[in-house]
C-alpha positions as CSV (number, residue, x, y, z in Angstrom):
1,X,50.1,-54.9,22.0
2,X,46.8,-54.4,23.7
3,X,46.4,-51.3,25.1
4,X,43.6,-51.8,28.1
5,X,42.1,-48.5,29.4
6,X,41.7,-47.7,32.9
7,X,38.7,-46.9,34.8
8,X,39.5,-43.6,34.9
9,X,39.9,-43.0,31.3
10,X,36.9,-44.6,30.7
11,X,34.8,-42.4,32.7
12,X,36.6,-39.4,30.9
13,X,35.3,-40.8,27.5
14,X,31.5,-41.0,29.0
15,X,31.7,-37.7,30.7
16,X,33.2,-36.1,27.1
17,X,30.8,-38.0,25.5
18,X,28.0,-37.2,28.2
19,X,28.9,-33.4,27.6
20,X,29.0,-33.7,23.7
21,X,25.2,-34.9,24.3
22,X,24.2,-31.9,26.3
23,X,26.7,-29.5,24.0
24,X,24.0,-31.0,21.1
25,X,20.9,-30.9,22.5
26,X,21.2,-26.9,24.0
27,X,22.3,-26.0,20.5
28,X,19.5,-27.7,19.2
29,X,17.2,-25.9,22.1
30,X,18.9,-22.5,20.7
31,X,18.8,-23.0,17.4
32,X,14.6,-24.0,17.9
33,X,14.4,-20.6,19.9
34,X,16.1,-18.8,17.6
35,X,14.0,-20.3,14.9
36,X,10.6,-19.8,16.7
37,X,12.2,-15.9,17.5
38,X,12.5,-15.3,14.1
39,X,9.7,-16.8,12.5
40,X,7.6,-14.0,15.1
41,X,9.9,-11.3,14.1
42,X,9.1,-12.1,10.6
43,X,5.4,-12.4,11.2
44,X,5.5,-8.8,12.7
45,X,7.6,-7.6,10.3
46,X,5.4,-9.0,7.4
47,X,2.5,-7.3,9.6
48,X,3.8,-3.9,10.0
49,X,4.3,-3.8,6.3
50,X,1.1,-4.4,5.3
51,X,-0.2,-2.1,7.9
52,X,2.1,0.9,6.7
53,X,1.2,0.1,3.0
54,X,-2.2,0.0,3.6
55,X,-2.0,3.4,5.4
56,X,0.1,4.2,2.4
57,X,-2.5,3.0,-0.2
58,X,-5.2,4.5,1.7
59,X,-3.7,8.3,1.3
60,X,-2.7,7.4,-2.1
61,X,-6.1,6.4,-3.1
62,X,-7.7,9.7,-0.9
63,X,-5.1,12.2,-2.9
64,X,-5.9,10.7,-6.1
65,X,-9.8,10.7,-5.2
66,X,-9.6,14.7,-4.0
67,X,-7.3,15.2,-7.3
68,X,-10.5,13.5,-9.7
69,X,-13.3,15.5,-7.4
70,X,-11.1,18.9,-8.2
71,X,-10.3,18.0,-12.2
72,X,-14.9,16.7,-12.3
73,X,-15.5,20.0,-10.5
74,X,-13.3,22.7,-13.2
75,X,-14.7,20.3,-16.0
76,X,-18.5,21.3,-14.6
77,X,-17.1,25.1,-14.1
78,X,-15.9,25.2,-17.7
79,X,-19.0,23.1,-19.1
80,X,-21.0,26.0,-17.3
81,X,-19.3,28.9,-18.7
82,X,-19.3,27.4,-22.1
83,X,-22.8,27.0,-21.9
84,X,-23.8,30.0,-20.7
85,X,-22.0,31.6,-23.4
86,X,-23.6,30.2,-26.1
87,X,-26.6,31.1,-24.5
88,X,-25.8,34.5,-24.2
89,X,-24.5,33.9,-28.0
90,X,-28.1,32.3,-29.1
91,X,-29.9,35.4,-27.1
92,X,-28.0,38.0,-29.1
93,X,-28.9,36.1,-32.0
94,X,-32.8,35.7,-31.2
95,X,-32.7,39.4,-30.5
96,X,-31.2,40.0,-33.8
97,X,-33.2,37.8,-35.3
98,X,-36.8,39.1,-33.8
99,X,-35.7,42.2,-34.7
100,X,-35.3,41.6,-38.4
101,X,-38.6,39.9,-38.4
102,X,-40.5,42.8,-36.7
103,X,-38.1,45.5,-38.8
104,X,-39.4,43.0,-42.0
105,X,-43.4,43.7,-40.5
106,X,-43.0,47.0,-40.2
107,X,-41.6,47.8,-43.2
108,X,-43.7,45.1,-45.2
């Protein structure tokens, strides 16, 4: 049995088949846009990261900086007062000392 179509079927395959086209090619059109729009929100994303870290890093680096000026500082504080007790430790001591030795002339 042959089974002939008619004229009208015919142009209800082309129009379904005309429709499948455009169906395909504005999902291909959204799915490029959608691409393109997420590529950019992944390039500002990617930006904004390295912005904020690199704000981050910055105070990081300025906190630990300000923390090593303080600690250099104290150090130099207590190198100071160490010092200038053991001067005042080698003056006593000269003093002691000069005193012996004139003590030692005078009674020599």
């Amino acid at each position: 049995m042959v089974i002939r179509m008619s004229k009208e079927a015919m142009a209800k395959i082309r129009e379904a088949e005309e429709r499948a086209r455009e169906i395909i090619e504005e999902a291909e059109k959204n799915a490029s846009l959608m691409i393109a729009s997420a590529e950019k929100n992944a390039s500002d994303l990617r930006a904004e990261t390295e912005r904020i870290t690199g704000e981050e890093l910055k105070s990081t680096l300025e906190a630990m900086r300000k923390k090593s000026d303080g600690l250099i500082e104290k150090s130099i504080s207590e190198a100071e007062a160490e010092a200038d007790e053991l001067l005042a430790k080698a003056d006593m001591k000269t003093l002691s000392a000069v005193k012996k030795i004139v003590w030692e002339i005078i009674e020599g």
